[in-house]
N, C-alpha and C positions, 0 to 999 in steps of 0.2 A: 794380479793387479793390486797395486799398491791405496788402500785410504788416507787419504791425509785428512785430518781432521779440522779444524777450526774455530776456534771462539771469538768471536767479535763483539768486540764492547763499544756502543751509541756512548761514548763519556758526558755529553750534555744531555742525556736524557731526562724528563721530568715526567711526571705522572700524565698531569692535563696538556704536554703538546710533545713532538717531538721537531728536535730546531732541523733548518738547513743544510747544516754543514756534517750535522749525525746523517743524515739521510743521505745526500751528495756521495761523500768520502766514505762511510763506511755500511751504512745497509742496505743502499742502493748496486754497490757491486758487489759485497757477499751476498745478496739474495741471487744476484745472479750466476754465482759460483757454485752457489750449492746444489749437488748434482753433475755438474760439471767432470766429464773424465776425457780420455784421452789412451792409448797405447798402455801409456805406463800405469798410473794413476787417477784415481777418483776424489772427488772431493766432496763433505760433507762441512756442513758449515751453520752452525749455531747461534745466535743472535739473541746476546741480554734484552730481557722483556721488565724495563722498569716496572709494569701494571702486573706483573704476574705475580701469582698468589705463593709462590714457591719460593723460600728465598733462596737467594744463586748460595751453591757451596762452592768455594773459591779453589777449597784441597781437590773434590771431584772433577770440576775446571782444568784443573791440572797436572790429575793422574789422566786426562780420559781426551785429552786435544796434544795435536802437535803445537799447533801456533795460536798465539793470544795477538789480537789485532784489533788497536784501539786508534780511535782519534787523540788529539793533544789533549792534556790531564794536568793543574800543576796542584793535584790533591797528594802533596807526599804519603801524609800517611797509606792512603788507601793504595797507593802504587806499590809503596812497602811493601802491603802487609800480600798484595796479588803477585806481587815480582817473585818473592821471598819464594812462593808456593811453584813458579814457574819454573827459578832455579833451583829447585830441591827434585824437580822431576827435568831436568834439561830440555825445558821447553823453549822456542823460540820467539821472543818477543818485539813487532813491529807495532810502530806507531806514526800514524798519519799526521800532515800539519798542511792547513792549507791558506794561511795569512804570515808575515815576517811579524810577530809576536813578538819582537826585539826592535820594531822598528814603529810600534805599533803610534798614531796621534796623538793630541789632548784631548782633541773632540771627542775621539771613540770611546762608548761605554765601558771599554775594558780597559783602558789605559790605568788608573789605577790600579787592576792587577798585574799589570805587564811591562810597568813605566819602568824604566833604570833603574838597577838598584834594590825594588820593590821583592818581596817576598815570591810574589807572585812565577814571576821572571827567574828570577836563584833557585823558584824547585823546577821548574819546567826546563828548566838546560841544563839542571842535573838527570832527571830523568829522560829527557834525549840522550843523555852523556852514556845512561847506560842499557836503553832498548839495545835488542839488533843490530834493528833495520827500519830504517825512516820510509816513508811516502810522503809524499807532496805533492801540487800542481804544475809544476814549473820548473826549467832548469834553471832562471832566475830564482826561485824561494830556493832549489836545493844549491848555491852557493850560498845566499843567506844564512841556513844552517851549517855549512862548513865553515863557514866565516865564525858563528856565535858559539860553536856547538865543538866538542872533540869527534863527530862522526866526521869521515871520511867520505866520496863521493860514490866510492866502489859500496858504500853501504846506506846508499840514497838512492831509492827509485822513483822516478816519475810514472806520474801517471796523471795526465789531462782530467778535467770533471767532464762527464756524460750524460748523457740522456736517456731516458726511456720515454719512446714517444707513442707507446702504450698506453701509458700514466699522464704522461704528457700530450694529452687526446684531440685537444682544440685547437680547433683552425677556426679562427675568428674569416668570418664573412668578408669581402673586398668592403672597405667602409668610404662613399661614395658619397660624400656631402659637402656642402658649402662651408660647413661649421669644421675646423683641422685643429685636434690634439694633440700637442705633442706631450709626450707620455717621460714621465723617468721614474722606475722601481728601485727601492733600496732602502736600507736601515738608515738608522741615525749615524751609520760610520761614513754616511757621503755628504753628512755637513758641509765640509772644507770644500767638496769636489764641486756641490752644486751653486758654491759662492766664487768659483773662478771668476774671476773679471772679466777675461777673452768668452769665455760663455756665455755672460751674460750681457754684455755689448754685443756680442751679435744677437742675442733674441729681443735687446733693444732695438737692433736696427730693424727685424723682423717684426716687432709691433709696430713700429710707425707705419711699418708699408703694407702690413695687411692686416686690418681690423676681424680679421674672420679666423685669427690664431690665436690659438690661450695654451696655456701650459699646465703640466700636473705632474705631481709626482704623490705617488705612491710608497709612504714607510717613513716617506722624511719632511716632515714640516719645517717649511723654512719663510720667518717672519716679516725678513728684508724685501721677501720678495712682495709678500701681500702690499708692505710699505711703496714698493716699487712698482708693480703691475696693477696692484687690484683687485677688480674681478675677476680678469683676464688667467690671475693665477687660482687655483684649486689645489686642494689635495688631499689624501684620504687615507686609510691605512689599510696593509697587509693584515698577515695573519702570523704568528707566533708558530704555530702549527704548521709545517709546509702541505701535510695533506688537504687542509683545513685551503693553505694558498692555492693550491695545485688543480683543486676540483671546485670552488666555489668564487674564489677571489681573481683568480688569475685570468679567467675567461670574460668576466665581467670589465677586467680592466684593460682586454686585451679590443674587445670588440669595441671600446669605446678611446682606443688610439687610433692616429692617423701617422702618427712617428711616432718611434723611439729616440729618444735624446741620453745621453750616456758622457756627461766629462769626467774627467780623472785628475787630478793634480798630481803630476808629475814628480813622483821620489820611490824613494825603495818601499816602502809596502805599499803604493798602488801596482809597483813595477812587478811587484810578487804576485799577484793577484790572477784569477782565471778569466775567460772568456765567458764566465756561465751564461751573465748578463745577454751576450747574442745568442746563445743558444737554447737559454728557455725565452726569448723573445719570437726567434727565428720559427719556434715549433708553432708556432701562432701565424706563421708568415705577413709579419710587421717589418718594413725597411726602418734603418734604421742611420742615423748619425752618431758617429761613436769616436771618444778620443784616440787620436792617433798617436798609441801608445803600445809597447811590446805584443800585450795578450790579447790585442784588437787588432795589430797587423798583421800576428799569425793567421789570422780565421776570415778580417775582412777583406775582397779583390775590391780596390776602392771604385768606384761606379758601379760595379758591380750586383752582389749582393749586401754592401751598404757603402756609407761615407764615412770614412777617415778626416778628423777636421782639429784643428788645432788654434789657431788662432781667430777672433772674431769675423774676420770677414770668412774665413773657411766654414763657419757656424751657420753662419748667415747663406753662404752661397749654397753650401751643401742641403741646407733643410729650403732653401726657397727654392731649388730643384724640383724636389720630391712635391712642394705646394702646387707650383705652377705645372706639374705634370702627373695625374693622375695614374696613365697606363704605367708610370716610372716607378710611382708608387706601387703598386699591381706587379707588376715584373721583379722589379728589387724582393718583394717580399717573398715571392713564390720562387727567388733565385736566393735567398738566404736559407730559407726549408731544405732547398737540397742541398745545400752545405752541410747542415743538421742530417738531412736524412742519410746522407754519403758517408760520413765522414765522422759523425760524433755522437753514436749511437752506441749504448751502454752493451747493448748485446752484441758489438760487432767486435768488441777486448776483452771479453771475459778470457778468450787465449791468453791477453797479455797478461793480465793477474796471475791465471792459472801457470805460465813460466814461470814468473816471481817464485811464488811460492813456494810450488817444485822444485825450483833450484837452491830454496834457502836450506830445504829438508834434503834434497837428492847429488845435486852435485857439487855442495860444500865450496864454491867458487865467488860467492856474495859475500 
């Protein structure tokens, strides 16, 4: 039986938190890989520790692994000086992308590293230009990168975001009151998305007709709306940390929705985008109203376990559903969990990684 080895580099990592997308994409399913065997091969799998007292030697790195497996990076130098060391021992380098980073807004905090033109943008599609092998979310992100990038599609793997609903521990209580949250989580990159128009003319029409709704979002403050709403709107902040969101913040903010609300503006990097959004809501068993867009039609059966809604009156119809009917709310949420629990569980694809892999090193066919 064959080892294949692995180093996995968290690229955003920082001392005091580790972000979302390190955790999602890249040490969420190398922790699950490691150990992982099969017939042919076993895998062993290593994971940069920014807090550790040892500093990484990059040459041992890469006498002593087969494959170097990073998130997106547009730090040239330091890709240089790890590449250099990879291909002087023919090692295989993949790297994950799970936003269209060429597509990215004005609003988002990264647009200045990523805007046209920008520096930013010119080293990261040169170092796409010369990893492997990509990963991503979606078959939509991976034309994205054949579109911006010289990778090919035979050297683009998919691979969905996942769950560990181990980690992911909380099932918030059925929440049975008079007083109805709707809830929206996310960074400052859903600026644009939570000032759609059609969204929010339906949650005007949903104020006037029932004073016992308020709104909240979580990660992203949005001023228009206080101007707009009032008191009626709230909001509060995540955690930098996702362990920090995962075990402290996320259960807090889970038990005190009664909806999920979710819109999207419609173009290519919301269109790139994952479903994460239902699936750490879903592990909570929250129904949920969600734009009726690519990576929300894969996952959501509309009635079902949630709403698909696009224009104001769909906004409107679909969340004064779930208001006027309590058991719908109850059912919807405990028929979203098994979506999650079925279907989108990080331990139920460690096979699929572990093909990937296997076949970059074993049958030379990727």
């Amino acid at each position: 039986m064959r080892t294949i080895k692995i180093f996995g580099l968290p690229s955003h990592a920082a001392e005091e938190r580790t972000s979302g997308v390190d955790f999602a994409r890249v040490i969420q399913p190398m922790e699950h890989l490691n150990g992982y065997k099969d017939k042919d091969v076993e895998f062993k799998v290593s994971l940069w520790q920014v807090n550790s007292k040892d500093k990484t030697d990059w040459l041992d790195v890469a006498m002593n692994n087969d494959i170097l497996f990073l998130n997106y990076t547009n730090n040239a130098w330091a890709f240089a000086a790890m590449g250099a060391l990879a291909r002087r021992w023919k090692r295989k380098i993949v790297m994950d992308i799970d936003d269209a980073l060429w597509n990215v807004l004005p609003d988002n905090a990264v647009y200045q590293v990523y805007k046209k033109g920008g520096e930013g943008i010119k080293n990261i599609t040169a170092i796409f230009n010369e990893v492997d092998y990509v990963t991503c979310t979606s078959s939509y992100l991976k034309n994205v990168v054949v579109h911006n990038t010289r990778k090919r599609h035979e050297a683009i793997k998919v691979f969905p975001n996942y769950i560990d609903l181990n980690l992911y521990k909380h099932r918030s209580p059925f929440k049975d009151t008079l007083q109805i949250q709707l809830t929206h989580f996310g960074s400052s990159s859903h600026f644009q998305d939570l000032q759609e128009e059609e969204f929010n003319k339906g949650i005007d029409m949903l104020f006037k007709e029932y004073p016992n709704v308020s709104l909240k979002t979580v990660g992203a403050f949005i001023p228009k709306y206080k101007l707009r709403w009032g008191a009626r709107y709230n909001h509060s902040f995540g955690d930098v940390d996702v362990y920090k969101w995962i075990s402290e913040k996320f259960p807090v903010e889970m038990d005190g929705t009664d909806i999920i609300v979710a819109p999207l503006t419609v173009n290519t990097y919301n269109n790139s985008k994952s479903s994460i959004k239902f699936i750490e809501a879903s592990s909570a068993k929250k129904p949920g109203v969600w734009q009726d867009i690519r990576q929300y039609r894969e996952v959501v059966e509309n009635g079902k376990n949630g709403f698909l809604a696009e224009t104001a009156q769909e906004w409107h119809d679909a969340i004064k559903k779930l208001i006027d009917d309590k058991e719908l709310r109850r059912t919807m949420g405990e028929e979203a969990f098994r979506t999650v629990e079925e279907g989108w569980q990080m331990k139920d694809h460690v096979a699929d990684y572990a093909a990937f892999f296997k076949g970059i090193l074993l049958d030379n066919k990727r």
